[in-house]
C-alpha positions as CSV (number, residue, x, y, z in Angstrom):
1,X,21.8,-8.4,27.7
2,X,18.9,-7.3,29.8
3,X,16.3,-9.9,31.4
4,X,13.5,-9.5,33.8
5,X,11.4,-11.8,34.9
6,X,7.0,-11.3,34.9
7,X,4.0,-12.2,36.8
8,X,1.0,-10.3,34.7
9,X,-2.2,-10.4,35.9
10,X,-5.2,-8.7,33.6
11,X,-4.3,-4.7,32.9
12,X,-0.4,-5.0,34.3
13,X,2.6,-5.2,32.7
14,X,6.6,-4.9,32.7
15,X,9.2,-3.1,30.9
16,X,13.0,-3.1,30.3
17,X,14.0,0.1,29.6
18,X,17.2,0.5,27.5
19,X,19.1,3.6,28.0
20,X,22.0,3.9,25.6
21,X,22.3,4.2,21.4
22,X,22.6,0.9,19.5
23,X,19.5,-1.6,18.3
24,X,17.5,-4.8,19.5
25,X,19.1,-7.7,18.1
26,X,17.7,-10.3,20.0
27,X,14.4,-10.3,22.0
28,X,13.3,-13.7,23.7
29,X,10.4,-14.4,25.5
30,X,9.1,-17.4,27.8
31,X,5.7,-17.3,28.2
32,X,4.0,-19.6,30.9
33,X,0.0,-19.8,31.0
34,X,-3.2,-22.2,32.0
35,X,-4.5,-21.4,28.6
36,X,-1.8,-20.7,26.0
37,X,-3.9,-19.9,23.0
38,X,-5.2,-17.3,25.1
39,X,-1.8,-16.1,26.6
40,X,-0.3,-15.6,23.0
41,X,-3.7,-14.0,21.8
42,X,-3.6,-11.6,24.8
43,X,-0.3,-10.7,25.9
44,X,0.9,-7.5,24.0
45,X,4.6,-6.5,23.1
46,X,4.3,-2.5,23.2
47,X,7.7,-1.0,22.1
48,X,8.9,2.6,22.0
49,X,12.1,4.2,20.2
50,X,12.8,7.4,21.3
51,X,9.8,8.4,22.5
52,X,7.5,7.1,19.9
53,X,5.6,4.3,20.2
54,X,6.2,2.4,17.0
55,X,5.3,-2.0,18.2
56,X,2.0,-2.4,19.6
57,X,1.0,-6.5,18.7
58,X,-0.1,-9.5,20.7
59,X,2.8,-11.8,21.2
60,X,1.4,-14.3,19.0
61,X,1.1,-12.2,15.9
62,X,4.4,-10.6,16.0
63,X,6.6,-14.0,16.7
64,X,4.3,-16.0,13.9
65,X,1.8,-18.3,15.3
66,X,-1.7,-15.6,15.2
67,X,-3.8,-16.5,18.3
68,X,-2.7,-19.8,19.0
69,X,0.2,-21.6,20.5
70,X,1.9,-23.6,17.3
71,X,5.3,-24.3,16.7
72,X,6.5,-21.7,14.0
73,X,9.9,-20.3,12.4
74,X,10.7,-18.0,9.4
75,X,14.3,-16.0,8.9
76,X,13.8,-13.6,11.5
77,X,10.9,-15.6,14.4
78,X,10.7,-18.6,15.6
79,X,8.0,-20.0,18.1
80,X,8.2,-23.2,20.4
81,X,5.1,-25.6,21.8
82,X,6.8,-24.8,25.3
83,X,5.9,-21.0,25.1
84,X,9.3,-20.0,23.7
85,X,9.9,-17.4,21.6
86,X,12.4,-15.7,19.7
87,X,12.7,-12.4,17.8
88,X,15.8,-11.8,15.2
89,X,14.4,-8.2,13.8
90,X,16.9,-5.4,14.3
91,X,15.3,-2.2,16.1
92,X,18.0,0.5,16.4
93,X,17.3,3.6,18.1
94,X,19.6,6.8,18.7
95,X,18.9,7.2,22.9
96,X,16.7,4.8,24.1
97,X,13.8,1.8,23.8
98,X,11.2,0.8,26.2
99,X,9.9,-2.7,25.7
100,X,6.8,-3.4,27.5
101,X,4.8,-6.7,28.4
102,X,0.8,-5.5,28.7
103,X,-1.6,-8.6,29.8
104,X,-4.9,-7.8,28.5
105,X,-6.6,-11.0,29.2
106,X,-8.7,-12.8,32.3
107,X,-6.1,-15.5,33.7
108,X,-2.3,-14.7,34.3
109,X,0.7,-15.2,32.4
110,X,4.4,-15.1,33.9
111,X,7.7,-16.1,32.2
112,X,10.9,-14.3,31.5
113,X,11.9,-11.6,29.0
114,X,15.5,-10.7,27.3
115,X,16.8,-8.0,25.4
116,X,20.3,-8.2,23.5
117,X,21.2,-4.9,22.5
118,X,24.2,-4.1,19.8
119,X,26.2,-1.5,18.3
120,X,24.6,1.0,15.8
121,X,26.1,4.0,14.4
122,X,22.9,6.0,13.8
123,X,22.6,8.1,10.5
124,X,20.7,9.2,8.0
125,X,19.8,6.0,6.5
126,X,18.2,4.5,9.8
127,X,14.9,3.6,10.3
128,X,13.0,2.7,13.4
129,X,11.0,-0.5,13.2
130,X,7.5,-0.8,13.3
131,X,4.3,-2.9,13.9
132,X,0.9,-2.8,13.7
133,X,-2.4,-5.0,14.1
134,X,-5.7,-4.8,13.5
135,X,-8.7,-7.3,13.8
136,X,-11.3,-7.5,10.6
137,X,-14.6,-10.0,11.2
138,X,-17.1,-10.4,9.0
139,X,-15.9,-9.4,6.3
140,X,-18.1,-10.0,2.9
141,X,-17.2,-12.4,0.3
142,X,-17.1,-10.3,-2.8
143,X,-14.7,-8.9,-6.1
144,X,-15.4,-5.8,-5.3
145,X,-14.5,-5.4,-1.1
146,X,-10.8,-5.0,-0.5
147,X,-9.5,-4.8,2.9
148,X,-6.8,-2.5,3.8
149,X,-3.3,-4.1,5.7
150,X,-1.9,-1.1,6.1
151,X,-2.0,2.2,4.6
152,X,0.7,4.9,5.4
153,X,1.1,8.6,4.2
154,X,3.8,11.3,3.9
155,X,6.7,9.3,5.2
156,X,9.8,7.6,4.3
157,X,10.1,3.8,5.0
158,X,10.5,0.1,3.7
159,X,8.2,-2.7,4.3
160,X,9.2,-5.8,5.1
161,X,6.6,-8.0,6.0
162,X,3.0,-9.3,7.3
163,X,1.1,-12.0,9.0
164,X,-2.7,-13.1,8.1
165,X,-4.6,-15.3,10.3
166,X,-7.8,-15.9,8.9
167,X,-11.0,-18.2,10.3
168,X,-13.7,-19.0,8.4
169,X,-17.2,-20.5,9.0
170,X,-18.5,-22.3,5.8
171,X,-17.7,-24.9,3.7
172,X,-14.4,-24.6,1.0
173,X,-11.6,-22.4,0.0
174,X,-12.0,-19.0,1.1
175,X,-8.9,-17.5,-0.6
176,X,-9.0,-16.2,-4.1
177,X,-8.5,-12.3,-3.4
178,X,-5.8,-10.9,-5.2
179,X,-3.4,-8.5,-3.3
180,X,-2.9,-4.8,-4.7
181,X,-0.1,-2.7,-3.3
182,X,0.1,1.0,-4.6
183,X,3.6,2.8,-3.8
184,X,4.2,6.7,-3.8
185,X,0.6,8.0,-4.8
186,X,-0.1,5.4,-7.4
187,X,-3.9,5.1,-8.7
188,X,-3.3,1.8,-10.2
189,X,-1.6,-0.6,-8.5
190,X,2.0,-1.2,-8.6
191,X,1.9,-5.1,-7.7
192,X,-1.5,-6.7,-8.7
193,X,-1.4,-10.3,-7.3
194,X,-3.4,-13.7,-8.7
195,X,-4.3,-15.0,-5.1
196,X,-4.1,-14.6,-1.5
197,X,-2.6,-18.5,-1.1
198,X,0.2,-17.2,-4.0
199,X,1.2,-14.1,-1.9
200,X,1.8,-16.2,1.4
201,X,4.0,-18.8,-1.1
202,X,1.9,-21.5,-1.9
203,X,-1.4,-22.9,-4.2
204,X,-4.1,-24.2,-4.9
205,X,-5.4,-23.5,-0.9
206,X,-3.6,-26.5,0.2
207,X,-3.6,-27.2,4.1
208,X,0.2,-28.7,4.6
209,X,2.0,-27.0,7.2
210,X,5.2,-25.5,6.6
211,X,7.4,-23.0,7.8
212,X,9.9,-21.8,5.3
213,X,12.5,-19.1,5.6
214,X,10.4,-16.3,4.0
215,X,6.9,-17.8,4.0
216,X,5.3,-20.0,6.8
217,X,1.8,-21.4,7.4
218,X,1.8,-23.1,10.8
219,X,-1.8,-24.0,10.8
220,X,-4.0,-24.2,7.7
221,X,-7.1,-26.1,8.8
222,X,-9.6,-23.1,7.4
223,X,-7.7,-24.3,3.8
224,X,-9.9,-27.7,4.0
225,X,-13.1,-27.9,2.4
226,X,-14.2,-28.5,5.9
227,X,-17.1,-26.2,7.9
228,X,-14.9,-24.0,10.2
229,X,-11.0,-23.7,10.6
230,X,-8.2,-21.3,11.2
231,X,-5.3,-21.0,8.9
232,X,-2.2,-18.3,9.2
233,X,0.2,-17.1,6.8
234,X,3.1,-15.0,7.3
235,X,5.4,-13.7,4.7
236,X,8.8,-11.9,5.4
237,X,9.9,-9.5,2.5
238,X,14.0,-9.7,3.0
239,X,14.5,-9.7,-0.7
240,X,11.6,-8.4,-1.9
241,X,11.2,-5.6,0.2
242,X,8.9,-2.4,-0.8
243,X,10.8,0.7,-0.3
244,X,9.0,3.9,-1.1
245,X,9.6,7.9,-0.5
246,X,5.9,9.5,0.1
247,X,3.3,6.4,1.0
248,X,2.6,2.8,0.1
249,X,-1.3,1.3,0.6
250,X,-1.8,-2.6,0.6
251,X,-5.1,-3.9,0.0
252,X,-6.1,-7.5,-0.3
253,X,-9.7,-8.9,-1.8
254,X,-12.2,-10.4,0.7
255,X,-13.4,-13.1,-2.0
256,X,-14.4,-16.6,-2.3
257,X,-16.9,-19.0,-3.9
258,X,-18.8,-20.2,-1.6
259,X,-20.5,-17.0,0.5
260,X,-20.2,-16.4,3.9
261,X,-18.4,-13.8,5.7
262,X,-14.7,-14.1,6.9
263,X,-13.3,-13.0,9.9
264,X,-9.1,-11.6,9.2
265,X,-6.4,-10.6,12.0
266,X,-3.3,-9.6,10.5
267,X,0.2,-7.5,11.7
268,X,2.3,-5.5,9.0
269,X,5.9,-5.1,9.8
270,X,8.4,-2.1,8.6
271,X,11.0,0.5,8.9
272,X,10.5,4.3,9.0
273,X,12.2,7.4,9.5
């Protein structure tokens, strides 16, 4: 077990540096803040195996809870209201990781960080883990615009997961794009979905919070018919998991019935060789 303890002010941050062969199996994080939303929205974990930079995701999007501080669990992440959190991923790496705490935001955060590192025989069928984020606002209601969660090209790998946080300004549902995932080069899509809402586990754009094992939504206010609202979804792909041998694209319709733009901030997780 490695720990260290952090006081991040705006532009600094903290590592552990692991130097031996074997995998993350537990990362835990305490996070204390004046403004939590903002501490989860801006506090980045940055992770490197071997070199290569393969984690670079505000806290809040890779434990589950998007920019705000809600209570959230699934199979493998599990968020507190205290600023707790818990990662159960297994990262394995050959030599060595650095995991890095980067504040990007105006106030301060502080807390403590641990690492539990275990065995791993590294082979040919290991994979290093990986994360990615990207922000999309105003994004146009329509059939025909899809936006892209992650698109990746001449490599080896298995995805496993994603998280959508999504905030909308206008009055009803704003989820009825279907998600299209093409593996290995396909021009038609492999998986062709019915609805965003039926990807993350659920219908009919209810609002109920719940946080299941493989599919959570911890906040689903923007699933009202109310002006305004934030909801997040997260699904974690343990047994459905997309393995492919060249590339894999996953695109998901921007559409809904009642106009206005929408703003999207989602993380993709998987493994690659």
């Amino acid at each position: 077990m490695k720990k260290k303890s952090f006081s991040l002010k705006s532009g600094t941050s903290e590592t552990i540096r692991i130097k031996e062969q074997g995998a993350i199996k537990r990362l835990f994080i305490s996070l204390k803040s004046v403004d939590m939303n903002e501490a989860v929205k801006n506090t980045w974990l940055q992770i490197a195996f071997d070199g290569e930079n393969t984690i670079d995701v505000p806290l809040g999007f890779f434990f589950g809870c998007g920019d705000q501080l809600v209570a959230s669990k699934n199979w493998f992440t599990k968020v507190d209201k205290d600023g707790s959190m818990a990662s159960f991923w297994v990262m394995p790496f050959q030599e060595n990781s650095d995991i890095k705490l980067l504040y990007k935001g105006d106030n301060s955060v502080s807390g403590l960080i641990e690492v539990a590192i275990g065995d791993w025989l590294w082979n040919d069928r290991s994979m290093y883990f990986h994360s990615n984020f990207k922000r999309l606002n105003e994004m146009p209601a329509n059939k025909t615009v899809d936006f892209n969660y992650i698109e990746i090209n001449n490599k080896t790998a298995v995805y496993v997961g994603d998280i959508l946080q999504v905030y909308k300004n206008f009055r009803g549902w704003w989820g009825e794009g279907d998600e299209k995932v093409y593996v290995d080069g396909s021009k038609f899509p492999d998986h062709f979905g019915t609805g965003t809402e039926d990807y993350y586990g659920y219908a009919w754009g209810h609002p109920e919070i719940f946080n299941n094992i493989f599919t959570g939504q911890p906040i689903g206010n923007a699933n009202t018919g109310n002006i305004g609202g934030i909801s997040v979804n997260s699904r974690i792909r343990s047994l459905d998991a997309i393995p492919f041998n060249t590339s894999l694209r996953l695109d998901m319709e921007s559409w809904q019935l009642y106009g206005g733009p929408v703003n999207y901030a989602l993380a993709c997780f998987w493994y690659e060789k």
